[in-house]
C-alpha positions in Angstrom: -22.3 -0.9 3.7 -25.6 -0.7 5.6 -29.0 -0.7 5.4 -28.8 -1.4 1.3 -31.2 -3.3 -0.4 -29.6 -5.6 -3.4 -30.2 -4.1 -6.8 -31.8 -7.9 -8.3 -34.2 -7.9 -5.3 -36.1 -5.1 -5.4 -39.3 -6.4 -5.6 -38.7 -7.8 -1.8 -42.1 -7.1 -0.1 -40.5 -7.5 3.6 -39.1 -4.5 5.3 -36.6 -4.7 8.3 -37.7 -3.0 10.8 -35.7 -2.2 14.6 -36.5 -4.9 17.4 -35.4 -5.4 20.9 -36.9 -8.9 21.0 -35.4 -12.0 19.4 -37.5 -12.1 15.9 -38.2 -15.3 15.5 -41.5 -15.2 14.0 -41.6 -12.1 12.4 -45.0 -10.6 10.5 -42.9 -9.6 7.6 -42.9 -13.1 6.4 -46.3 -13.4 5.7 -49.4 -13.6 7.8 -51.8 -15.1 5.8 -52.0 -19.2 5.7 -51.7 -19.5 2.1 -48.6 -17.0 1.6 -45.6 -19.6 0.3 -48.3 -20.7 -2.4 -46.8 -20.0 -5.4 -43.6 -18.7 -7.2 -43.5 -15.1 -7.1 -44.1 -15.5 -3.7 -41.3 -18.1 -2.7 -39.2 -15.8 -4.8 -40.0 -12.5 -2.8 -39.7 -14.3 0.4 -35.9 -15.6 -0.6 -35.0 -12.6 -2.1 -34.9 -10.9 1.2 -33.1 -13.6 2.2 -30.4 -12.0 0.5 -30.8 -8.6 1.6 -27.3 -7.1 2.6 -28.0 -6.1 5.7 -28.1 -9.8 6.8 -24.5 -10.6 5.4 -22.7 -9.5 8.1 -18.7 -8.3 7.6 -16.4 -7.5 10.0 -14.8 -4.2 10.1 -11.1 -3.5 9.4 -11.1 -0.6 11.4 -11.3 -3.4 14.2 -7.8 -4.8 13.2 -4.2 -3.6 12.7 -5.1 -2.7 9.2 -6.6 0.7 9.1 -6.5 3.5 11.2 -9.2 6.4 11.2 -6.9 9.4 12.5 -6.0 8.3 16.6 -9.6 6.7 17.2 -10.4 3.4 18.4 -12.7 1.4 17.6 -15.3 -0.4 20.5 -12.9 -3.3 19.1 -9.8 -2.4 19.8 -10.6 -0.1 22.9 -12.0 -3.2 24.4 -15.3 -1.1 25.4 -17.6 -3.2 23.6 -20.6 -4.1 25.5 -24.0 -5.6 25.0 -25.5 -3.0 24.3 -23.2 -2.3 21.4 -25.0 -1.4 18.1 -22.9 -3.8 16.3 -23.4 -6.2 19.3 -27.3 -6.0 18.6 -27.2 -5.6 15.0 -25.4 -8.6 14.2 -27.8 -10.9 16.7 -31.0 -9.3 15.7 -30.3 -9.5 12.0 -29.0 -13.0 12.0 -32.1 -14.4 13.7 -34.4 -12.5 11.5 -32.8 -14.1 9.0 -33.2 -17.4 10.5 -36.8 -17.1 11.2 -37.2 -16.4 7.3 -35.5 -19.5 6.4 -37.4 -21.4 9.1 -40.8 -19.9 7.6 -39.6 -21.0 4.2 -38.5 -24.6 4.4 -41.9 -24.7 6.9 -43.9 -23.9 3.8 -42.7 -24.8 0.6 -45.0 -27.7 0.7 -47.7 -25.5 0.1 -46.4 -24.9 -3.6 -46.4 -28.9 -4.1 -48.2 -29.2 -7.2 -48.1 -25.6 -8.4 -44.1 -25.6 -9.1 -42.1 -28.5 -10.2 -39.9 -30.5 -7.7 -36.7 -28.9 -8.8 -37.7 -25.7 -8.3 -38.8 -26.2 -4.8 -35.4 -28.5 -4.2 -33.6 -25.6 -5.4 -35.3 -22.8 -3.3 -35.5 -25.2 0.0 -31.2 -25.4 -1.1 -31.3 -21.5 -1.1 -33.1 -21.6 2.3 -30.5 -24.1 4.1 -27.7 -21.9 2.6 -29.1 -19.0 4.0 -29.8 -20.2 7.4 -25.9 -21.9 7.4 -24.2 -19.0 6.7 -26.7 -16.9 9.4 -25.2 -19.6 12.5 -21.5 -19.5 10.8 -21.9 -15.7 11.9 -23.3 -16.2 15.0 -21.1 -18.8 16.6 -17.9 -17.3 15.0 -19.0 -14.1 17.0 -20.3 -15.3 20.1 -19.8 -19.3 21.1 -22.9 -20.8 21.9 -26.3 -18.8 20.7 -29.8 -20.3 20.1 -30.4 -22.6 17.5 -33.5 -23.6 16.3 -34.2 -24.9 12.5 -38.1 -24.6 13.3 -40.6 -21.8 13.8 -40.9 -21.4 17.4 -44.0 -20.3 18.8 -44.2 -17.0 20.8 -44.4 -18.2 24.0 -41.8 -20.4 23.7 -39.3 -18.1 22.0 -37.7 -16.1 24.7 -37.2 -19.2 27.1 -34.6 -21.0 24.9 -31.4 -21.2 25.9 -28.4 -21.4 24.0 -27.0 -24.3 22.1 -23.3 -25.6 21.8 -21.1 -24.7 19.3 -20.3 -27.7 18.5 -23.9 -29.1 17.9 -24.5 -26.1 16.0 -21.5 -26.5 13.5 -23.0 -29.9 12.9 -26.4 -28.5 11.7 -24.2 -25.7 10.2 -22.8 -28.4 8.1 -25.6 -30.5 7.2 -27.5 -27.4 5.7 -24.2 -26.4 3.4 -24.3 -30.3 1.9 -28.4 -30.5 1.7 -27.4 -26.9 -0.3 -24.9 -27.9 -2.2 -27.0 -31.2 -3.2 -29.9 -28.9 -4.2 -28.3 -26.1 -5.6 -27.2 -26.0 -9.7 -23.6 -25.7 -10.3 -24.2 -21.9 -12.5 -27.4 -20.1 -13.7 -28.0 -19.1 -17.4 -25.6 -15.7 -17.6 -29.1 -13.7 -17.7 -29.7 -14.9 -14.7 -29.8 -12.8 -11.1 -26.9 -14.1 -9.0 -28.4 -16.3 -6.1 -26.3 -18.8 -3.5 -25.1 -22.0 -5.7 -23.3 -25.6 -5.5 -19.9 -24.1 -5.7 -21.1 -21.3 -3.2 -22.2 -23.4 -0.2 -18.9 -25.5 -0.6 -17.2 -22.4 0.0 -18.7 -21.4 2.6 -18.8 -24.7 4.5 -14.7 -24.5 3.6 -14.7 -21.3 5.6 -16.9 -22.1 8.7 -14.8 -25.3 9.0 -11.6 -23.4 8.8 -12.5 -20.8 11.0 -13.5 -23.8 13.9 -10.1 -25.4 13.2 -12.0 -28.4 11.7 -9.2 -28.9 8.6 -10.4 -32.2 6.7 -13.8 -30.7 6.5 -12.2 -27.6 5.3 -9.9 -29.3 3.1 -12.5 -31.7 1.2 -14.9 -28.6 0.9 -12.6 -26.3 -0.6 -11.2 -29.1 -3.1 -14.5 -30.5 -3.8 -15.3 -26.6 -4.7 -12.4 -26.1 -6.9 -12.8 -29.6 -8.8 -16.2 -28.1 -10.1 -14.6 -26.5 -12.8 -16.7 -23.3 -12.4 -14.3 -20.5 -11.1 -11.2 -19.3 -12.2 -8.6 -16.1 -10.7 -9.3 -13.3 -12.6 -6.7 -12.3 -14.9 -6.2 -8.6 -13.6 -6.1 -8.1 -9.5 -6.6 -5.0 -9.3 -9.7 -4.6 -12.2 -11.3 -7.5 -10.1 -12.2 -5.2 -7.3 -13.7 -2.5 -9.9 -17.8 -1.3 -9.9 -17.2 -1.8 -13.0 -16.1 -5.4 -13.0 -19.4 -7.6 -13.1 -19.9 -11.0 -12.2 -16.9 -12.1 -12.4 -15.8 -15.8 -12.5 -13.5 -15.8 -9.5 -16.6 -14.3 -7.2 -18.1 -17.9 -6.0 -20.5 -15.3 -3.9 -21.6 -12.4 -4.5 -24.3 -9.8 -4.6 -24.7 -7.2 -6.7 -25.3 -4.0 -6.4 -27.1 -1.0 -9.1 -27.2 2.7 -8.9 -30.0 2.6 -10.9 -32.0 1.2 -8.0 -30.0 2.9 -5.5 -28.4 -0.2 -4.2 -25.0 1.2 -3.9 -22.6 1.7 -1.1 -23.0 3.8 1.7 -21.9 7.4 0.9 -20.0 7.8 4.2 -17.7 4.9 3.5 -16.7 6.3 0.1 -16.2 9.6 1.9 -14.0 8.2 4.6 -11.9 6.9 1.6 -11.8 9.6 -0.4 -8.8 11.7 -0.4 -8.7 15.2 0.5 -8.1 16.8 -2.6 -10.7 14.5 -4.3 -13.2 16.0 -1.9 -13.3 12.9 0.8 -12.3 13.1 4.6 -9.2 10.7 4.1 -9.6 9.3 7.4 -9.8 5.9 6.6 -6.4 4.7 5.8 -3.7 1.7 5.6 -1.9 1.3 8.6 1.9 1.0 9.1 1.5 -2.6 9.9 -0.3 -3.4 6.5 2.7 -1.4 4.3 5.2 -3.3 6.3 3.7 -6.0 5.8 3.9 -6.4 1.8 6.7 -8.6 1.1 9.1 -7.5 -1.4 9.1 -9.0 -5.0 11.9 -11.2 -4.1 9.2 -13.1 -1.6 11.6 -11.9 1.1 10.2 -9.3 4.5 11.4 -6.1 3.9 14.0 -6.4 7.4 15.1 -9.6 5.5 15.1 -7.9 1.7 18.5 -6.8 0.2 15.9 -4.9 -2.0 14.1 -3.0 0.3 14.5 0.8 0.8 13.2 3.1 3.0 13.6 6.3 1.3 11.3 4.5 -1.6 9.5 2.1 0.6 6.9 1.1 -2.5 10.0 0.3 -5.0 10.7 -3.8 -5.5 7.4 -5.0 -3.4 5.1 -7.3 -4.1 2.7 -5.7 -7.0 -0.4 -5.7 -4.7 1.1 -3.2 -2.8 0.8 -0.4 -5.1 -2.2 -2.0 -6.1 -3.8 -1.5 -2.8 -2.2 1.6 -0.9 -1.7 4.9 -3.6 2.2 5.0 -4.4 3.4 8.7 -3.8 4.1 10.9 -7.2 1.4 9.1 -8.6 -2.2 10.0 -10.0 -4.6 9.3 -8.2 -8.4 10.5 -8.3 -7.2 13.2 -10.7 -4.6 14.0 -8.6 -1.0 13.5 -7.7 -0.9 12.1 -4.3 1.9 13.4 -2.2 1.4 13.5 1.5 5.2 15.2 2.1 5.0 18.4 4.2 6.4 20.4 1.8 4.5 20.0 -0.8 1.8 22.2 -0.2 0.6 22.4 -3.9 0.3 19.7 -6.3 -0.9 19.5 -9.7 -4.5 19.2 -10.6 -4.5 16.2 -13.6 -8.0 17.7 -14.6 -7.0 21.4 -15.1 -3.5 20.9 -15.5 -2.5 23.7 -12.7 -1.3 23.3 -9.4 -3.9 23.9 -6.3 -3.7 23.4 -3.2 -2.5 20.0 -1.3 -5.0 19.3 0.7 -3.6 15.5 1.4 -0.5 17.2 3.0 -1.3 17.3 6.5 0.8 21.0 6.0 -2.2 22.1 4.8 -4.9 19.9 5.6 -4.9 18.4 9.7 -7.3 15.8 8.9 -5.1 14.6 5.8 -4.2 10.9 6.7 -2.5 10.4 9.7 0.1 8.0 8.4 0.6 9.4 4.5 -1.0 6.2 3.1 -4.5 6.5 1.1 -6.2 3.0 0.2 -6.5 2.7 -4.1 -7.6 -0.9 -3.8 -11.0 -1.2 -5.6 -11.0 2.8 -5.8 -11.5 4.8 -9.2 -12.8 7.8 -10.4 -16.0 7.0 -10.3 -16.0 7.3 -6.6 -15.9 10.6 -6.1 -19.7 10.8 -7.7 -20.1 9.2 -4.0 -22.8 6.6 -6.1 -20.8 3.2 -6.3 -22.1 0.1 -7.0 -19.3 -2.6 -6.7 -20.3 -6.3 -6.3 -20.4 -7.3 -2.9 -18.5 -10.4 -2.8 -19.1 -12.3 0.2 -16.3 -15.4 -0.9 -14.4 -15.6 -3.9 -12.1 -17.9 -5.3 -8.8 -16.9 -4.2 -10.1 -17.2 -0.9 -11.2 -20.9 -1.7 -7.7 -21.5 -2.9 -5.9 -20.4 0.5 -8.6 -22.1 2.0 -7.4 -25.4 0.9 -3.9 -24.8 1.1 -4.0 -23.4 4.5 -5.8 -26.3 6.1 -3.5 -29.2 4.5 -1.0 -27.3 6.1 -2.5 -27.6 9.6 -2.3 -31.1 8.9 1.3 -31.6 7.9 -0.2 -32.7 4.2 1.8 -30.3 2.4 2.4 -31.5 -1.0 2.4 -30.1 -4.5 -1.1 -29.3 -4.4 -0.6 -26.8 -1.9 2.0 -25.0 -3.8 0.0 -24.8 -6.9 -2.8 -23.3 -5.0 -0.7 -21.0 -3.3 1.2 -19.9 -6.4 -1.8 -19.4 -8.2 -2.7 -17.0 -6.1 0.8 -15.0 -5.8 1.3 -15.4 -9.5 -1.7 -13.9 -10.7 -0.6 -10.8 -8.6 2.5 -10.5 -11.0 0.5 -11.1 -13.7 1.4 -14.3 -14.9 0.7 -18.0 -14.6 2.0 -20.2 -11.7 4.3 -22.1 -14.0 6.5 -19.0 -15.0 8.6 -19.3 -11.6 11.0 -17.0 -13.0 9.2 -13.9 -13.3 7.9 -14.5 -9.6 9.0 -15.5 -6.0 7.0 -19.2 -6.4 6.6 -20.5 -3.1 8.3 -23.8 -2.2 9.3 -23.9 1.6 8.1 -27.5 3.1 8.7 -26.5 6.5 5.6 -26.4 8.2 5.7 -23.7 10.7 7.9 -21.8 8.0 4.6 -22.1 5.5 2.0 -21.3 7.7 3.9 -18.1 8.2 4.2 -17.2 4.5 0.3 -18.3 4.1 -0.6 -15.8 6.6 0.9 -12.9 5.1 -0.2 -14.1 1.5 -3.8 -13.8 3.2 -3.1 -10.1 4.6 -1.1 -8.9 1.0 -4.2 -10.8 -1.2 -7.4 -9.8 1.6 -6.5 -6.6 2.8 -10.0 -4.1 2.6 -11.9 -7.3 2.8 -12.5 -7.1 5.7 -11.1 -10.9 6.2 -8.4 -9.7 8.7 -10.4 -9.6 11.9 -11.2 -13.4 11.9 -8.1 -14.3 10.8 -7.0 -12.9 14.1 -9.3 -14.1 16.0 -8.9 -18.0 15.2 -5.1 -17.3 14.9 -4.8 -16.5 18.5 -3.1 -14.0 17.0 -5.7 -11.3 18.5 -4.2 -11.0 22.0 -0.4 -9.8 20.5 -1.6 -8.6 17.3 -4.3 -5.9 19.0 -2.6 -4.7 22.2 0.4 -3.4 19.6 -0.6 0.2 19.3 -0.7 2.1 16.2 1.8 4.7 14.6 2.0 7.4 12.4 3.9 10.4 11.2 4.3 13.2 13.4 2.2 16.3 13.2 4.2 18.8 10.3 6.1 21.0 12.6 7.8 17.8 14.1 7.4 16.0 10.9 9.8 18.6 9.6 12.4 18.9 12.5 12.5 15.0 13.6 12.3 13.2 10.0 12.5 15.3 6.9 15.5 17.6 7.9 17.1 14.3 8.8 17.1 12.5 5.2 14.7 10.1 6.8 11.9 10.2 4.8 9.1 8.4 4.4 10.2 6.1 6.8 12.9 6.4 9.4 14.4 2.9 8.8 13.5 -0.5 8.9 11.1 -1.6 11.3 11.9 -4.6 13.7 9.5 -7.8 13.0 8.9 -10.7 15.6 8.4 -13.9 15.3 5.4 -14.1 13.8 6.4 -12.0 10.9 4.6 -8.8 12.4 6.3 -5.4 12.2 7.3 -3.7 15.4 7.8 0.0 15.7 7.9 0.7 19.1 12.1 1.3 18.6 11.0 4.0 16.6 8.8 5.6 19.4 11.7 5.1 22.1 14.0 6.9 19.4 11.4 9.8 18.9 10.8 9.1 15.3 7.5 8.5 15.2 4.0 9.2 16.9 1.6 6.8 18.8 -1.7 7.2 17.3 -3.9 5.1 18.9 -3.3 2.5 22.1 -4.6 -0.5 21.5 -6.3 -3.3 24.2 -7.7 -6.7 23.8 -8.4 -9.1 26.6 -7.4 -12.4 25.7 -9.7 -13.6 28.7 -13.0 -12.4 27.2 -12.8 -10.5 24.0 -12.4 -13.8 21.6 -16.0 -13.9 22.0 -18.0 -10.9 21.7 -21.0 -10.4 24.8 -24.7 -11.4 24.0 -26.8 -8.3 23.6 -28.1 -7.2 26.8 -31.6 -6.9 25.7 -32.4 -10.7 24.9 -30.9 -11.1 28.3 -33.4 -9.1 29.8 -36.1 -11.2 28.0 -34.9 -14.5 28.0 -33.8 -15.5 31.8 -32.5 -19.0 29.6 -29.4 -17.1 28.2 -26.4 -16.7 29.8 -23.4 -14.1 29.1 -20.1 -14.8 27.6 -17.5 -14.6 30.6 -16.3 -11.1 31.6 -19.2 -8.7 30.2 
């Protein structure tokens, strides 16, 4: 999702153009002295504000999530270096960001007179939204980075040096409250989607959970849930639909329009694509997500009296089959069925069997574990022209939020639960209160609940790309990404070593370790599956991620982040 400019917006004026140099007074803003003067212009200059390429997401080909084939990213290879494209992409972008929302609240006064107070309280709320969620990426990524809430002048620009993280989270929060002081609660339904009360809480609740700062998180994400505004969307799995609009569980979002050609990127939807619906189906759920879905009796599947191996999607929790295509089933006009011996399957369309190209029998590049994502994924994918809202936070998230961080603090009471539960329930369909019809939480044991929150996080978040930064302020990165990844052995082998031995799809139950994380590596030793992909993360440098090397080169101020 690059390079995609959102559907509402199009009138932006401002064009983002490649830069070595950190751009923080950038021409696209406006060179004239009396740009800022009126609405339309305010308005264009915000709007590209909210251009997606500024709204950074991590990858979660970068996690124990998703494997493409035996490839690795610069992630989980550890070979990410400053001069990494999503190294300089993510700086560069931020900071051009930034200098917008500098330039903005630097001239709204300019429009005194010509626009009424609360319109220019409302777009200066925009502006300090904007510019919070810009340095909550930044020092989630990288520690310390410059931080200015001014428009520097050019000769002053490349000598500033970097700022602590600490300082910053402090300006980081006092731009979500000015926001969320500013900001109206909603806008009129016919109204473009733009950052609100509800939304800067939300994202304040985040930054503060993601810096281990839990009362801040806590009172945010309450304090967002007490407005009244957002509600879990009946359906899970509809929720995550192009054709599911505006929905009132996204807190954040922007949208996106074929019509204007605001859309995905084609390559992604062709990574995701199965074979046989005319995709590379190279982007796929690893071992370690399956495993992870608990079964519907809120039980692991090594702990589960319901779990089977021969039908490892039968009695899990229902976002499983909501997220990863069950086998036998249609999907994309197809049956998906990755077994090696089903070299033809039937065509839903025509009605004949063609084919399988999502048997790896037939097809090498099928997927390399048998697992497709479905999550979000309908036929109208494979026109390769999709147009889902991009949701940047939503309310579920808000929920765990809250329930996650008065569990840090040993506050676990009955409002945790119900936040908790609202959030499984809805995945069964029904409300919290019906406790019989699904595995309500109730452990009070903290280190037993902060377990179960984690994994309700990875079953609820997965393709959200959400699962990188839980790892990373976990500490869960330095166990979780040197575990390598697995997958089914090529067909020959596949045949030999699992099928002619009854042991299909998978071989047994895998092993889980104390922090509730499958473990196959028995398997390997026992020859009964393959290692895709080593995996290597160095707990002494890679929780940050190294400055790009060409602001180093201009700026003799900055300083690297240890070990690149």
């Amino acid at each position: 999702m690059k390079n995609i400019i959102i559907a509402s917006l199009f009138l932006s004026l401002f064009v983002v153009t490649a830069c070595t140099k950190l751009d923080l007074n950038p021409l696209s803003s406006g060179s004239s002295t009396s740009w800022y003067s009126n609405e339309t212009e305010i308005t264009m200059a915000l709007n590209d504000c909210y251009n997606e390429i500024f709204w950074f997401k991590d990858d979660d080909f970068n996690t124990d999530d998703q494997i493409q084939r035996a490839l690795q990213s610069e992630v989980s290879g550890n070979t990410i270096t400053g001069q990494s494209a999503t190294i300089t992409n993510l700086w560069l972008n931020s900071y051009k960001s930034i200098s917008r929302t500098n330039t903005i609240l630097a001239s709204l006064s300019r429009a005194a007179g010509t626009i009424s107070a609360d319109r220019l309280d409302q777009y200066a709320g925009e502006a300090h939204f904007v510019r919070a969620c810009r340095y909550a990426d930044l020092i989630t990524h990288f520690g310390d980075v410059i931080y200015t809430t001014r428009v520097l002048p050019l000769d002053s620009a490349f000598l500033v040096s970097r700022t602590s993280k600490t300082v910053i989270l402090k300006g980081i929060y006092e731009d979500f409250d000015y926001a969320a002081s500013k900001l109206p609660a909603s806008y009129p339904a016919a109204a473009i989607q733009r950052a609100t009360k509800g939304a800067a809480l939300a994202m304040k609740a985040r930054i503060a959970l993601y810096m281990s700062d839990f009362t801040t998180a806590r009172d945010a994400a309450k304090e967002c849930m007490n407005l009244g505004v957002y509600t879990l969307a009946s359906d899970w799995s509809t929720y995550f639909l192009a054709s599911t609009r505006n929905s009132s569980e996204s807190v954040f979002l922007m949208p996106r329009s074929v019509a204007l050609n605001a859309i995905f990127d084609d390559y992604y939807v062709r990574q995701t694509l199965t074979r046989n619906a005319g995709g590379f189906g190279n982007q796929n759920p690893s071992w370690d997500l399956f495993s992870s879905f608990l079964c519907n009796d809120g039980l692991t599947i090594e702990k589960s009296p319901l779990y089977d191996p021969r039908n490892p999607f039968k009695n899990r929790d229902p976002r499983l089959t909501k997220t990863i295509v069950e086998f036998g089933t249609p999907h994309l006009g197809f049956i998906y069925q990755p077994h090696p011996d089903s070299t033809l399957v039937m065509n839903l369309n025509s009605g004949k069997l063609v084919l399988n190209k999502d048997s790896r029998t037939n097809s090498q590049y099928a997927s390399y574990t048998g697992l497709t994502f479905k999550k979000g994924v309908d036929a109208s994918w494979t026109t390769l022209r999709i147009d889902p809202d991009n949701v940047i936070i939503r309310y579920a998230d808000v929920l765990l939020i809250y329930a996650e961080a008065m569990i840090e603090m040993n506050s676990i009471d009955q409002s945790v639960f119900d936040a908790m539960n609202m959030v499984r329930a809805r995945a069964y369909g029904v409300d919290k209160s019906a406790t019989s019809s699904y595995p309500a939480i109730t452990e009070t044991e903290q280190s037993k609940l902060r377990r179960i929150l984690r994994l309700e996080r990875r079953m609820e978040f997965a393709t959200e790309n959400r699962r990188y930064m839980d790892l990373i302020r976990w500490k869960m990165a330095e166990v979780v990404l040197n575990k390598p990844s697995y997958g089914m052995f090529d067909p020959a082998d596949l045949k030999t070593k699992i099928i002619s031995k009854g042991l299909w799809f998978f071989p047994g139950i895998p092993a889980f370790d104390n922090q509730g994380l499958p473990d196959f590596s028995a398997w390997y030793t026992a020859g009964l599956v393959k290692l895709l992909t080593p995996k290597t993360f160095d707990k002494s440098r890679q929780y940050l991620w190294p400055l790009p090397t060409t602001e180093l080169l201009v700026n003799k101020n900055l300083t690297q982040n240890p070990g690149y």
